[in-house]
N, C-alpha and C positions, 0 to 999 in steps of 0.2 A: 845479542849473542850470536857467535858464528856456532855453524857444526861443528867444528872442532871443540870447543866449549863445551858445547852442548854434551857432546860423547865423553868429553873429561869426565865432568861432574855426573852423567852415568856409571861411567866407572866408578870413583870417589864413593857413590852412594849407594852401588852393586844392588839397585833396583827390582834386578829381578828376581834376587834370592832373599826381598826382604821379606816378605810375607813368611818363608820357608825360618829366618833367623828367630822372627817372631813368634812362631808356634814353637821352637827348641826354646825360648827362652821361660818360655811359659810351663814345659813339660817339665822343665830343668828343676824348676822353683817349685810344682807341683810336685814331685817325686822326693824333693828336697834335698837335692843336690848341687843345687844352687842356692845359697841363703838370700834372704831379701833383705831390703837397703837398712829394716828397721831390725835390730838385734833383739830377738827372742818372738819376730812377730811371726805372723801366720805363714804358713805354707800356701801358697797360691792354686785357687780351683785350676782345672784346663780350661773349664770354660770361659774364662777368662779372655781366653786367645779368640774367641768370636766377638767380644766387645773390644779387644783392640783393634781385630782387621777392622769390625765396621767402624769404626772411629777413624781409624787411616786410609780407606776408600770413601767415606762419604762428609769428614771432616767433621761438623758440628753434627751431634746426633743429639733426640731428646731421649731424658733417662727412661721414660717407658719404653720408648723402643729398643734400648740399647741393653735394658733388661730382659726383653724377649727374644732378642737373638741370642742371647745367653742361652734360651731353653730351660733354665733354672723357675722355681716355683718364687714370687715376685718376694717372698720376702729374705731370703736365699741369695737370691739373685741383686736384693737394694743389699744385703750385705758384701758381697763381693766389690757390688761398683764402690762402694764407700770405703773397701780396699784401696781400689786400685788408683781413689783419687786422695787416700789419706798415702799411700805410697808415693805418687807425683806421677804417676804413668798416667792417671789422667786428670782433668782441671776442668774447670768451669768459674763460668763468674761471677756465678750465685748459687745459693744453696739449691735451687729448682731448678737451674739454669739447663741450658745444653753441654753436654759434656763434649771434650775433644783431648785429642793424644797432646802427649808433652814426652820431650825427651831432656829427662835428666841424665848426667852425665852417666851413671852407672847403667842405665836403657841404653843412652843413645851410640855408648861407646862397641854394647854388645851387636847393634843393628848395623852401625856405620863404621864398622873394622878401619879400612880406611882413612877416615878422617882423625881419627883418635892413636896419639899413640899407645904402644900396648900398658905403657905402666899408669894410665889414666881409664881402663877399661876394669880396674878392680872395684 
């Protein structure tokens, strides 16, 4: 890939305001002003938002760790992640497995404005 490229697809994925879209997405769903993907399910902890940035800066996480960054008391905390991987914002390959981000279309469209048009972002 040239620089030019390289700078496109910066743009395209506005990199440096993702962390910032991810905590509004999270507050959004928390406050319940944003509905989640499942009709009539839970309103989303914030804490939340510290297991998807660690998931998106360090990629594969194990679920104990990725429940103590939470800060949440461990069984608390295994409820959330079982959230957020029965929701699809996060996967894994096994039931113990290491968990990592996934962006389904309704995530990926609120993170990556750009790539998605606007009528595929509801």
């Amino acid at each position: 890939m040239c620089l030019d490229q390289i700078d496109y697809m910066h743009g395209l994925l506005q990199l440096d305001g993702l962390l910032v879209r991810m905590r509004g997405y999270v507050e959004s769903r928390s406050t319940g002003l944003l509905p989640g993907p499942i009709p009539g399910g839970m309103v989303l902890r914030i804490e939340a938002v510290y297991m998807l940035q660690e998931v998106l800066l360090r990629g594969e996480v194990a679920r104990g760790d990725i429940i103590r960054v939470s800060g949440l008391a461990e069984r608390t905390g295994r409820i959330l992640l079982g959230q957020l991987i029965g929701e699809g914002l996060l996967v894994s390959d096994t039931p113990k497995g290491q968990v990592r981000i996934a962006f389904p279309t309704f995530f990926a469209g609120l993170l990556f404005p750009d790539l998605y048009p606007a009528q595929m972002n509801g």
